[in-house]
C-alpha positions in Angstrom: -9.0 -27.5 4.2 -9.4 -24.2 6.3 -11.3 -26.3 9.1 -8.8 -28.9 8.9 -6.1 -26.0 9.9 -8.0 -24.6 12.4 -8.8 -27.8 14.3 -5.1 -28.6 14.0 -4.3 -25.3 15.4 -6.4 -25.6 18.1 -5.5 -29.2 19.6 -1.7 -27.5 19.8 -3.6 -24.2 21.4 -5.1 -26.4 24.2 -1.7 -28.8 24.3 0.2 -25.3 25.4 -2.7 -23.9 27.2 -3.6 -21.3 25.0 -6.7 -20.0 24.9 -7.0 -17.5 22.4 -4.1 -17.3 19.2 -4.0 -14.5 17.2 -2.8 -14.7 13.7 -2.1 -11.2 11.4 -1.0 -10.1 8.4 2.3 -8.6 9.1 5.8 -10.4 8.8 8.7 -8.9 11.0 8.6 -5.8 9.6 4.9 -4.5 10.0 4.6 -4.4 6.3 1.3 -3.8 4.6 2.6 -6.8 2.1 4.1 -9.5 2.9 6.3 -12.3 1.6 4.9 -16.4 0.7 6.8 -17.2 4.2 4.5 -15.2 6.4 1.0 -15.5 5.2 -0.4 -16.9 8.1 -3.4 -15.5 8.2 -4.0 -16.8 4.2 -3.1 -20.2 5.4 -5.6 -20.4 8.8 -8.6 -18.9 7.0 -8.3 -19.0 2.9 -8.3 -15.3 2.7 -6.1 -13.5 0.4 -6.3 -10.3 1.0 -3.3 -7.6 1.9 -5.0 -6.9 5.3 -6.8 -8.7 8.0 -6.2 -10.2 11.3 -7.5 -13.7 12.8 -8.0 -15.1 15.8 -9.2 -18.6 16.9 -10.9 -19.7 19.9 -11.6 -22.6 21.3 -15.7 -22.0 19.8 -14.7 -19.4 17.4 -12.8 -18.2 14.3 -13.0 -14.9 13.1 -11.4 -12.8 10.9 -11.4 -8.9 10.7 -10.8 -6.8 7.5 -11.6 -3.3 6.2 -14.2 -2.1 3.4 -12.2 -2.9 1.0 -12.5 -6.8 1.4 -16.0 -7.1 2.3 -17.4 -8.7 -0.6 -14.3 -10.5 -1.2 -13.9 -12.1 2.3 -17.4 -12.8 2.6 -16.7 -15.1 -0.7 -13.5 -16.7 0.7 -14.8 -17.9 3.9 -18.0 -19.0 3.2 -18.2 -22.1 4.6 -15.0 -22.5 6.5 -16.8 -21.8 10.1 -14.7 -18.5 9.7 -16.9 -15.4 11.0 -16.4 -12.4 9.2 -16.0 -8.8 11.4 -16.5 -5.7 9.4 -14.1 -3.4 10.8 -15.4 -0.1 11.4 -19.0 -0.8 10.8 -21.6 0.4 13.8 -21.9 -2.7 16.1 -18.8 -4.6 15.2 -16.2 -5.2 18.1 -12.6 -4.0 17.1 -10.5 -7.4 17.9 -9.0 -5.6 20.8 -13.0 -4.8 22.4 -14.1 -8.7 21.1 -10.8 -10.2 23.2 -11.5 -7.9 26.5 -15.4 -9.4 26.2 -14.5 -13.3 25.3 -11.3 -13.8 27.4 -11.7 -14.4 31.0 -9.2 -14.2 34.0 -6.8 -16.7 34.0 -7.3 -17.2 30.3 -4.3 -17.1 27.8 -3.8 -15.1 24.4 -0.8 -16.4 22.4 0.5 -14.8 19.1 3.9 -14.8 17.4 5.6 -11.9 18.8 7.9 -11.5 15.8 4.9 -10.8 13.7 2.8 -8.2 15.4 4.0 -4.9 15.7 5.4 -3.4 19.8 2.7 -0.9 19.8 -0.1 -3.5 19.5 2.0 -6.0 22.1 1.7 -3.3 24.7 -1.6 -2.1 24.3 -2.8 -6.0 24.2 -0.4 -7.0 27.4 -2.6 -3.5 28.7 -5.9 -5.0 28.2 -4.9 -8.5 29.0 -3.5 -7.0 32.4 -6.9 -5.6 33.1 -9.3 -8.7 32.4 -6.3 -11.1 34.7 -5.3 -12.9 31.7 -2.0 -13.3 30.2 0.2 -13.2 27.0 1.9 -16.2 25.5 4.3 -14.5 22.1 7.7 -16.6 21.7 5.9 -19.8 19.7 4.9 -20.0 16.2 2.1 -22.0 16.1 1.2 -21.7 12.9 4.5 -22.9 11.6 4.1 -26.2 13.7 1.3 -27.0 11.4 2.1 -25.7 8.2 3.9 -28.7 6.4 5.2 -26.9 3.3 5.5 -23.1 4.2 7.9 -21.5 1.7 11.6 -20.6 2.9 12.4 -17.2 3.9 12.9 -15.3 0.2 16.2 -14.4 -0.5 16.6 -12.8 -3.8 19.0 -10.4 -5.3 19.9 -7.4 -4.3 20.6 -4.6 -6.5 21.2 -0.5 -6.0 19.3 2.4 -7.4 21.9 4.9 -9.2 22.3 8.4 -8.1 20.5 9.3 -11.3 17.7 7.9 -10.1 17.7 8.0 -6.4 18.8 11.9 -6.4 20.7 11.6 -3.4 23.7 9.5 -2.4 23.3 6.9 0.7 26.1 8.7 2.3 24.2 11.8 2.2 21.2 10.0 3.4 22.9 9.0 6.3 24.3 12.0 7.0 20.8 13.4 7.5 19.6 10.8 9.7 22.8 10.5 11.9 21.8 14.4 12.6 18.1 13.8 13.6 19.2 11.1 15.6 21.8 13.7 17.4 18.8 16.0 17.6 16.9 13.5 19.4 19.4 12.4 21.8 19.6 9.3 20.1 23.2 7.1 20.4 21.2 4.1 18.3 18.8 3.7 15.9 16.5 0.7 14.9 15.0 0.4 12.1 12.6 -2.0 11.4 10.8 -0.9 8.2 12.1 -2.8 5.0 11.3 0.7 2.5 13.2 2.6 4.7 16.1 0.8 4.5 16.3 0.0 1.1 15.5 4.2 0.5 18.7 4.9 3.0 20.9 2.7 1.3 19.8 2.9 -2.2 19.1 -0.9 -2.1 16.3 -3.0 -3.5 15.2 -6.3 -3.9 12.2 -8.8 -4.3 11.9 -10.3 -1.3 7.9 -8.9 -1.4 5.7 -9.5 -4.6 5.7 -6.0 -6.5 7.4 -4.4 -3.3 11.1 -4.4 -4.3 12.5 -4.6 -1.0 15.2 -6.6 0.7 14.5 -8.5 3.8 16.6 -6.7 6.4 16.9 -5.1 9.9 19.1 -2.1 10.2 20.9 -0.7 13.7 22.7 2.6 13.4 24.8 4.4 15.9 27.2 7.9 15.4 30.1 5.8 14.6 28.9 2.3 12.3 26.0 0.8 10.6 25.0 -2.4 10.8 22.4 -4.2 8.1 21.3 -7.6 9.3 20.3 -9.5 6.1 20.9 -12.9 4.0 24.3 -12.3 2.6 23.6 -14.5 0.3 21.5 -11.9 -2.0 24.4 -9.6 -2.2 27.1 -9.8 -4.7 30.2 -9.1 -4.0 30.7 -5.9 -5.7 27.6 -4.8 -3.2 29.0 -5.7 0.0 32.3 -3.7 -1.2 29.9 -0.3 -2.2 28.3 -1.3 1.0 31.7 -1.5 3.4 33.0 1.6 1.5 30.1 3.3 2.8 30.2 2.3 6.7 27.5 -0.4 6.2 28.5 -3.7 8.0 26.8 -7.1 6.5 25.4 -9.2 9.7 23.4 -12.4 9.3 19.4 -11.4 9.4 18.5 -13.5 12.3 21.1 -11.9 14.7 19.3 -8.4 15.2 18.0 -10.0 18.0 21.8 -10.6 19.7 22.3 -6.8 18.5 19.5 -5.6 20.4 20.2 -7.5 23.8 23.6 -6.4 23.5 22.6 -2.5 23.3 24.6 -1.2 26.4 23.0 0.4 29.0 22.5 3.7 29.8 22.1 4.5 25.7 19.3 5.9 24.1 17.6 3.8 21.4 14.9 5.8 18.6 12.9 3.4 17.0 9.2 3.2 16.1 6.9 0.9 18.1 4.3 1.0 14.9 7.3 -1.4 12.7 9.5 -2.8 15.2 8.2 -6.2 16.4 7.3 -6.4 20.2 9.5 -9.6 20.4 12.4 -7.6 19.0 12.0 -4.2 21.6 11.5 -7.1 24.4 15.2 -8.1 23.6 16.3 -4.4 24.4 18.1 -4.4 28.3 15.3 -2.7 30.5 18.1 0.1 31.6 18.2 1.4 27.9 16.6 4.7 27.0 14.1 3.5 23.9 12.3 7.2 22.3 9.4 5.7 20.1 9.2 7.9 17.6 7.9 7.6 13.9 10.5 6.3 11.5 13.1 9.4 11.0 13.0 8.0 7.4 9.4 8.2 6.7 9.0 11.9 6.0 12.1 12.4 3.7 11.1 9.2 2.0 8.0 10.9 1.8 9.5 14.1 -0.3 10.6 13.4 -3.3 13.6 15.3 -3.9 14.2 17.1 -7.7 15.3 14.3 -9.6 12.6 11.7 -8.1 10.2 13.6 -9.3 11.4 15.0 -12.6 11.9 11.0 -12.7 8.2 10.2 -11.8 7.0 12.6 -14.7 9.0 10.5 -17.2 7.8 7.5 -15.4 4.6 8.9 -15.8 4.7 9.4 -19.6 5.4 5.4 -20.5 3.2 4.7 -18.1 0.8 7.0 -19.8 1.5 5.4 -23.7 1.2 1.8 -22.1 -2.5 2.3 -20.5 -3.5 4.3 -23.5 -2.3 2.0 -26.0 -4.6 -0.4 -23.5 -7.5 0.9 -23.6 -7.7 1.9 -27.1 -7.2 -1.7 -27.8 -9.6 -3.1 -25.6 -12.3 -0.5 -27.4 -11.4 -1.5 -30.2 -11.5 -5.5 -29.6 -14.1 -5.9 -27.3 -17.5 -8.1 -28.1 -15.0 -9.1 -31.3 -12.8 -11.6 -29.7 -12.9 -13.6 -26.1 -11.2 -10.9 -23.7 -11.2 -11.9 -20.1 -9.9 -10.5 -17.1 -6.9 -12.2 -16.7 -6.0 -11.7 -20.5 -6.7 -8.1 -20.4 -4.2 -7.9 -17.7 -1.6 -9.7 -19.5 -2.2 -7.3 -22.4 -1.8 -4.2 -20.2 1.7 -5.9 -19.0 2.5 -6.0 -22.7 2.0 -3.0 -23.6 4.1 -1.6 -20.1 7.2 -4.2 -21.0 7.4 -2.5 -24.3 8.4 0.6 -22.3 12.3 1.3 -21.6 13.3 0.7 -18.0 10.4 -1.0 -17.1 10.8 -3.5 -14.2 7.6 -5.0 -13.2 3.7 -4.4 -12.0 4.0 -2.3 -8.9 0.9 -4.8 -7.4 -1.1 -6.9 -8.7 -3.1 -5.7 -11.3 -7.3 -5.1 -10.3 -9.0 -5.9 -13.5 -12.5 -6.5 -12.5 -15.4 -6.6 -15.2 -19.2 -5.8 -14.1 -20.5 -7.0 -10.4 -16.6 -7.9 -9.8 -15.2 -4.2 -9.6 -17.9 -3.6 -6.4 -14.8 -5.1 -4.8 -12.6 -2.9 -4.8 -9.4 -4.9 -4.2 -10.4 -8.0 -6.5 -8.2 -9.6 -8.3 -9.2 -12.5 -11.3 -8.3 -15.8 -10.5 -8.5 -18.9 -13.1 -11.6 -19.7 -11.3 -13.4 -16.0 -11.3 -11.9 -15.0 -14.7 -14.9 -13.3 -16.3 -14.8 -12.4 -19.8 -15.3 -8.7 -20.5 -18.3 -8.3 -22.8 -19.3 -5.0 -25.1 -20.9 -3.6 -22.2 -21.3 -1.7 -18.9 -17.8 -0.8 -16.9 -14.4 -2.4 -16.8 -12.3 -1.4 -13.6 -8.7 -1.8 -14.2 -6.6 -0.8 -11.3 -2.7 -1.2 -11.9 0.4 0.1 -11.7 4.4 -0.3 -13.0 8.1 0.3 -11.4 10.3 1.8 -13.4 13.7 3.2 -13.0 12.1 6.2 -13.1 9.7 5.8 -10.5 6.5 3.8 -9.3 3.1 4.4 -11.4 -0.6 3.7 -10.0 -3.1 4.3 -12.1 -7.1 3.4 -11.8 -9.6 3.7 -15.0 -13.2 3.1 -15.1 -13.9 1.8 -18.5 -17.3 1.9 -20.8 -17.2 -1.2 -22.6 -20.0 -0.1 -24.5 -23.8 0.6 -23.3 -24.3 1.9 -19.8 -27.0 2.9 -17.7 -27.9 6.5 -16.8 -27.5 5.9 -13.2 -23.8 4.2 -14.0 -23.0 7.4 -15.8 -24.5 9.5 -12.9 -22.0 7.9 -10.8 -19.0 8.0 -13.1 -19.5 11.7 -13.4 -19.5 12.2 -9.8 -16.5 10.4 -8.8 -14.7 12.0 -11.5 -15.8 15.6 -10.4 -14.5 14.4 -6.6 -11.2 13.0 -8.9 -11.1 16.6 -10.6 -11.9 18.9 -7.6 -9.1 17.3 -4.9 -6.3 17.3 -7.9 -7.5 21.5 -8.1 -6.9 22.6 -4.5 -4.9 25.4 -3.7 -4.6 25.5 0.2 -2.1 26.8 2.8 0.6 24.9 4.1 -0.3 23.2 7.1 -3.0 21.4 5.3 -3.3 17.5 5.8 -5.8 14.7 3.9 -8.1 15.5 6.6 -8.5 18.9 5.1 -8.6 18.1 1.5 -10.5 14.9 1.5 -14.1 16.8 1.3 -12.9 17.9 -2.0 -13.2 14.3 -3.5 -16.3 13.3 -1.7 -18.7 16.2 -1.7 -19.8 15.4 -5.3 -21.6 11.7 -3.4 -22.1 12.9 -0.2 -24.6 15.4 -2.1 -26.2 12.5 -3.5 -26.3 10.8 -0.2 -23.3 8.0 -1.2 -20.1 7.7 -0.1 -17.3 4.9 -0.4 -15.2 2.7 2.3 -11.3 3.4 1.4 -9.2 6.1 2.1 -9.2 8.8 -0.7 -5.5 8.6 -1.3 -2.4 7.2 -0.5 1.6 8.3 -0.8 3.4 6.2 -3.6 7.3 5.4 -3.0 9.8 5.8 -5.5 10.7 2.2 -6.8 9.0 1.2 -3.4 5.9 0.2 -1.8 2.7 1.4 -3.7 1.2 2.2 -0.8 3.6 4.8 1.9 2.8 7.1 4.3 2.7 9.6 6.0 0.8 11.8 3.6 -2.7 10.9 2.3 -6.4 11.8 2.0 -9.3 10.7 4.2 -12.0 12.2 6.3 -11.3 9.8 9.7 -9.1 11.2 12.0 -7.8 8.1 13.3 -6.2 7.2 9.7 -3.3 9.4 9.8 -2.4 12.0 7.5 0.4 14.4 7.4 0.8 17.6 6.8 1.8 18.1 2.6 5.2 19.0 1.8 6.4 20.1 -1.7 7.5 16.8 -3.4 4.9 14.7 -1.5 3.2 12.3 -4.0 -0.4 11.0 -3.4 -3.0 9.1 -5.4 -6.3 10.7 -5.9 -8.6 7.8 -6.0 -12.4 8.4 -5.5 -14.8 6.0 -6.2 -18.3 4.3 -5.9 -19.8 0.7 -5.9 -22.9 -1.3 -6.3 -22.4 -4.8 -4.5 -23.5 -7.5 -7.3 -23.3 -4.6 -9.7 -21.0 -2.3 -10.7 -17.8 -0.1 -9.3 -16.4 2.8 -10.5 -12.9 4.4 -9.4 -10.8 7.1 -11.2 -7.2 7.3 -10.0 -4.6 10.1 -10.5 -1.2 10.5 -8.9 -0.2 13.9 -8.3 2.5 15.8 -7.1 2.4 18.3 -4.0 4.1 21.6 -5.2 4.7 25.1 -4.2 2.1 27.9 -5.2 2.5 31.8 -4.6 3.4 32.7 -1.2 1.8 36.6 0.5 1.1 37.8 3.7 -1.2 34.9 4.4 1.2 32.1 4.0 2.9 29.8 1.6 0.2 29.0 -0.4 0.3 25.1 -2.2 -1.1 23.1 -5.1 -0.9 20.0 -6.8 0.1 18.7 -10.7 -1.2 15.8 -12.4 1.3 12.7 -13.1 -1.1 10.2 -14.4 -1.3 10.8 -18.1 -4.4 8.9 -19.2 -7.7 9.9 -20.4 -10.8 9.5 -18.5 -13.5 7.4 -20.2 -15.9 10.7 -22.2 -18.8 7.7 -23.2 -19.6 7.6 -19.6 -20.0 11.5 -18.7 -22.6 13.5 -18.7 -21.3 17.0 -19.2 -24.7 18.8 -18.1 -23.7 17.3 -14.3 -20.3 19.1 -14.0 -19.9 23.1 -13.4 -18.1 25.3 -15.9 -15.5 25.0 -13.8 -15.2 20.8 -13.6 -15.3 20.7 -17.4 -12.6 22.9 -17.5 -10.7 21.2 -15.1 -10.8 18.0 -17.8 -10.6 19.8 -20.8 -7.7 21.1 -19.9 -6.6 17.8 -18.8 -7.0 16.2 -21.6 -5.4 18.6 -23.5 -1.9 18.0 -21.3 -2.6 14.3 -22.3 -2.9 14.3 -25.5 0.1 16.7 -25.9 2.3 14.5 -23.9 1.3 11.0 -25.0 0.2 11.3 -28.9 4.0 11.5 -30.3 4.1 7.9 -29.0 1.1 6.6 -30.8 0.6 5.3 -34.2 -1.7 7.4 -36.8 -4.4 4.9 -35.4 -4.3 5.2 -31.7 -3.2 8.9 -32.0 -6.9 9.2 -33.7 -8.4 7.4 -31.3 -6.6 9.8 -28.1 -7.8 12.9 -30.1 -11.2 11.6 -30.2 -10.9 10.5 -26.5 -9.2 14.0 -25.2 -12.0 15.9 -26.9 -13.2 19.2 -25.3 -16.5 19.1 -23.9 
């Protein structure tokens, strides 16, 4: 079927002279998930992974993803004619380098300029410009050959009370009107689908697990307008909406809105998540300031409620995925457990919390060889059962109204090799030793990120994701700008008191094993002296880690302490919501070593 598609697609690249098409991941938005309607890339080259980029030639297809969908991809495409590109591996052409080497002048490189991002549609319209060849972005080519693509989504839109957002949209607006007036700004566009739905106290599910609404926003000193599918909002929502200055326009007409910009105005938006078809629309004698989303850093810091919300969050989270994994002890090797099942057991146990509203993404419960890919997920066809031994991965999270939980535990399913518990203890010493830091503000995921991996790079090992991620509140699982990883180029911000940011070290044997421990925790204010403000962090995640696969004599004094104490926090907080059974098993499991 894949090289059915792609020899479709490339009789309509050669009817419209195109020599080169280019096919990512992102919809409109630049979102890191996308809705059924715009995977593309999914449909051209049977890969179903969040992130990757194709493009097909005339002699070749390729795809490139990151580390994290290796194995996976390899797997997907096998035998589709579909080359795989490692990104950042030594050797392997970035699909920038590979287009300046195969395209020639006078060639053409087409794309859907709606889906890739302005930044990237200048810097290829840069390159192309150099090598004499030239862009062709206003046709959808992969829509001309996709007979059944699912409609745009359009589901309903509900808001986020005060008591759990912490802070009105009118306030919100207030804030961002001001750093527009700071940046001698008269409009802003934005482009980014949790940003809007955190200014306006909005969500949706127009994005599996992402409750977001599929909307454009434009913003000047005097009215708001949200371009969207009015057909999702009720009308007691358009009335909350109108009460607040926020004007309901059809979703397809932010392109109208944009030409009509008058000139001489200065527009803020960000290049990274405003399409390049959308910034072309903008009059050439209007001021545009690319800047990064003014809503991304206060998004970012979770105010006193959010996260005094995320610790409740935290706690059902907590009794869900303990209640989990005492079960799955206690059944396992006894009755047919697979990984699909397990996961619909986990989503049992979190529906039995209060204010529950779905998996935050889909869950990652991968038994043996399948959790040395780290973003696997079971499928009817891959479903392995989970047998009484060696590790069970389960990487998953749940929105609540309290917040957005993301959790990752290594599991000993019952006899495991010394090397296997080698490599558990190390990751979970890197888990340990990043959620400890006490650093001076200023500090980004560049500075902290040793922290987690010293523990393998001692060994010589290392793994190929980012250490950690920011978590939104009822949002996207995966936000920026704050984070851990040792790579410049991945950006990191500096950690603000109320930044929240997953703590996810791990380690994986391809055909083997993978191991992954995964704590959120919260960014919060230590003493401050004559050096500086000093910061820390605290633990969210309220789940003990797996004692059958550590060996104590591998930690310091200091690292055992560090759990113990741990522990002790989870048991206090999670036992008065276990029955006499599972509360036995959590004090066994949270013992002191």
């Amino acid at each position: 079927m894949t090289a059915e598609r792609i020899a479709r697609l490339r009789a309509l690249m050669k009817e419209r002279k195109i020599d080169a098409y280019l096919v990512p991941t992102d919809d409109f938005h630049g979102s890191e998930y996308v809705g059924e309607y715009f995977k593309a890339r999914k449909f051209i080259t049977g890969f179903t992974g969040s992130a990757g980029t194709a493009l097909i030639m005339e002699d070749m297809a390729g795809l490139w993803t990151d580390g994290r969908y290796f194995i996976q991809a390899e797997r997907q495409i096998q035998g589709s004619g579909v080359t795989l590109f490692k990104m950042g591996e030594p050797g392997v052409p970035t699909i920038h380098e590979f287009l300046e080497q195969n395209l020639k002048k006078g060639q053409c490189l087409g794309f859907d300029g709606r889906t890739v991002m302005a930044c990237e549609t200048e810097e290829l319209q840069e390159k192309m410009n150099r090598i004499g060849a030239s862009i062709h972005s206003d046709e959808d080519l992969i829509g001309e050959i996709w007979e059944e693509r699912p409609q745009l989504s359009c589901e309903p839109v509900w808001e986020l009370e005060e008591r759990w957002s912490g802070k009105s949209r009118t306030d919100k607006i207030k804030e961002i009107r001001a750093q527009m007036e700071k940046e001698g700004a008269d409009v802003y566009l934005l482009s980014s689908l949790e940003g809007i739905a955190w200014l306006l106290n909005i969500r949706g599910n127009d994005i599996h697990t992402c409750p977001v609404v599929l909307s454009f926003l434009m913003m000047t000193k005097e009215k708001i307008l949200l371009f969207a599918n009015e057909k999702a909002f009720s009308v007691q929502i358009q009335e909350n909406l109108a009460k607040d200055g926020v004007e309901l326009r059809p979703y397809g007409e932010i392109y109208e809105a944009a030409a009509s910009i008058e000139k001489d105005q200065t527009v803020i938006l960000d290049k990274k998540c405003v399409n390049g078809h959308l910034v072309s629309c903008i009059p050439e004698d209007v001021r545009i300031l690319d800047r990064e989303n003014l809503t991304e850093l206060p998004k970012s810091i979770k105010n006193p409620v959010e996260v005094e919300n995320m610790k409740a969050a935290h706690i059902r989270d907590g009794v869900a995925v303990t209640k989990f994994i005492c079960w799955l002890k206690k059944h396992v090797g006894k009755e047919t457990i697979t990984e699909i099942s397990a996961a619909e057991k986990l989503y049992e146990f979190r529906s039995q919390q209060e204010h529950f509203l779905g998996n935050s993404f889909d869950p990652i419960i991968s038994y043996g060889e399948h959790a040395a890919m780290n973003h696997y997920s079971a499928t009817p066809e891959t479903d392995a059962a989970i047998e009484a031994e060696g590790f069970l991965l389960a990487d998953t999270g749940g929105h609540y109204l309290e917040g957005t939980t993301d959790i990752t535990r290594t599991i000993a399913m019952g006899k495991t090799t010394e090397e296997q518990k080698q490599m558990f203890t190390a990751v979970l010493r890197g888990t340990l030793n990043l959620a400890a830091a006490k650093f001076l503000y200023g500090c980004t995921g560049w500075s902290l990120d040793y922290l987690a991996r010293g523990p393998l790079w001692e060994m010589g090992k290392d793994f190929k994701h980012g250490t950690g991620h920011g978590v939104g509140y009822v949002l996207s699982v995966h936000e920026g700008p704050n984070g851990f990883h040792f790579r410049p180029a991945r950006k990191c911000a500096i950690f603000e008191e109320g930044m929240i940011t997953s703590d996810e070290p791990g380690y994986y044997v391809e055909g083997e094993y993978g191991i992954r421990h995964e704590n959120l925790i919260v960014c919060k204010k230590a003493e401050k002296n004559s050096f500086g403000q000093f910061l820390c962090f605290e633990h969210l995640t309220m789940v003990p880690f797996d004692l059958d696969a550590v060996l104590p004599e591998q930690m310091s004094e200091r690292e055992k302490a560090l759990l113990n104490a741990y522990h002790g926090e989870v048991y206090r907080k999670i036992s008065p919501y276990l029955d006499p059974e599972e509360k036995e098993w959590l004090k066994e499991a949270t013992r002191e070593i």
